[in-house]
Structures are given as structure tokens and as C-alpha cells.
C-alpha positions in Angstrom: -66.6 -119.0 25.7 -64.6 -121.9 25.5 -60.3 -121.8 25.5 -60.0 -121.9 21.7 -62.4 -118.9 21.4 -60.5 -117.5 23.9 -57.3 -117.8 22.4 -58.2 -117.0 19.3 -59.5 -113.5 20.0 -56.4 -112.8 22.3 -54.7 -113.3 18.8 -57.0 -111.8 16.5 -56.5 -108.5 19.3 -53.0 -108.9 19.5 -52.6 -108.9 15.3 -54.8 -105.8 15.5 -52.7 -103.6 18.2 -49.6 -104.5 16.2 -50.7 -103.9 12.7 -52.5 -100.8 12.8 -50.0 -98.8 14.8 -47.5 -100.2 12.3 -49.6 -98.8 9.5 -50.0 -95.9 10.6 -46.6 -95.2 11.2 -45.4 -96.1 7.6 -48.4 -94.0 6.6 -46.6 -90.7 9.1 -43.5 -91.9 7.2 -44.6 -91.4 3.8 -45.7 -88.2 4.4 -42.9 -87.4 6.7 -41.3 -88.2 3.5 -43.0 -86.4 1.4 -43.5 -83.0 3.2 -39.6 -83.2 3.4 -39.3 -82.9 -0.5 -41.9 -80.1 0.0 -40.4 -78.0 2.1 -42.7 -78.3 5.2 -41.9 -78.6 8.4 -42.2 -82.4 9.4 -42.3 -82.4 13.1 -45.9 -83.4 14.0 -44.9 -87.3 13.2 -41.9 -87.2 15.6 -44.3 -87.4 18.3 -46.8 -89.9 18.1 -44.6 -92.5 16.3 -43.3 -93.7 19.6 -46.4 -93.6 21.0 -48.1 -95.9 18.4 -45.1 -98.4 18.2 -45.6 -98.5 22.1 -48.8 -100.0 21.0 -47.3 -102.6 19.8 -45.3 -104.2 22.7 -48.6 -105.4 24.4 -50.1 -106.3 21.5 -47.3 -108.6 20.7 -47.6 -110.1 24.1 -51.2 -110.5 23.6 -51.0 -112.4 20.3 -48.5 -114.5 22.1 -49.6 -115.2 24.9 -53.0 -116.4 23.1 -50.6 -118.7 21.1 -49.3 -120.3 23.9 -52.8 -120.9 25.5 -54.0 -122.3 22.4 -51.0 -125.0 22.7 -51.6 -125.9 26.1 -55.4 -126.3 25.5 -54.4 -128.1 22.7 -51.9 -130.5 25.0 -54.9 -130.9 27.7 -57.3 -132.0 24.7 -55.0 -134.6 24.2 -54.4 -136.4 27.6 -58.1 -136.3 28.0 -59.1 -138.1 24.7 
């Protein structure tokens, strides 16, 4: 695998452990939401929203960190050509 491959699935990973724990807490928000106008009891989100947007911190990383190797690799491709 060479380093643009390489970066580019630490990026494509990173956008995925960002945006699907995002989603799925707007998705336990809306029916947070919703089962407040119902009358539930809304207290099963207030537990695993922190634990999906914790999700997100090393996906962030991830996707950066892949940017940032995808620069240098890009820098080294220079020099050498």
C-alpha cells in the first residue's frame, strides 16, 4: 500500500468515526425530542450520547493526521522529482 493509499483510508476512517456517531446522536435527539412532547420518559439517550461523541475525538485525529501525511508525502514527491 503505498502513502497516498494510506492516507487516504486514515481519512476515509476518520470521516466515518465522526459522522456516524454524529448521526446517531441527532437521530437520539429527535426522538429525545419527540418522546418529550409524548410524555415518555427520555432517559435512555442521556447515556450513550457521550459515549458516541467520544467516538469522535479519535476519529478526528485520524482524519487529520491522514491529512497531514498526505502533505508530507506530497512535499517528498516533490524534492524527489
Amino acid at each position: 500500500m503505498g502513502v497516498y493509499e494510506g492516507a487516504r483510508r486514515m481519512q476515509q476512517a476518520g470521516r466515518w468515526m465522526i459522522f456516524i456517531p454524529l448521526t446517531v446522536c441527532l437521530l437520539f435527539a429527535g426522538a429525545s425530542v419527540a418522546l418529550t412532547f409524548t410524555g415518555a420518559s427520555n432517559f435512555f439517550a442521556l447515556g450513550i450520547v457521550p459515549l458516541l461523541l467520544s467516538l469522535e475525538v479519535p476519529g478526528a485525529t485520524l482524519w487529520l493526521a491522514g491529512w497531514i501525511v498526505e502533505g508530507f508525502a506530497q512535499g517528498s514527491d516533490k524534492d524527489n522529482h
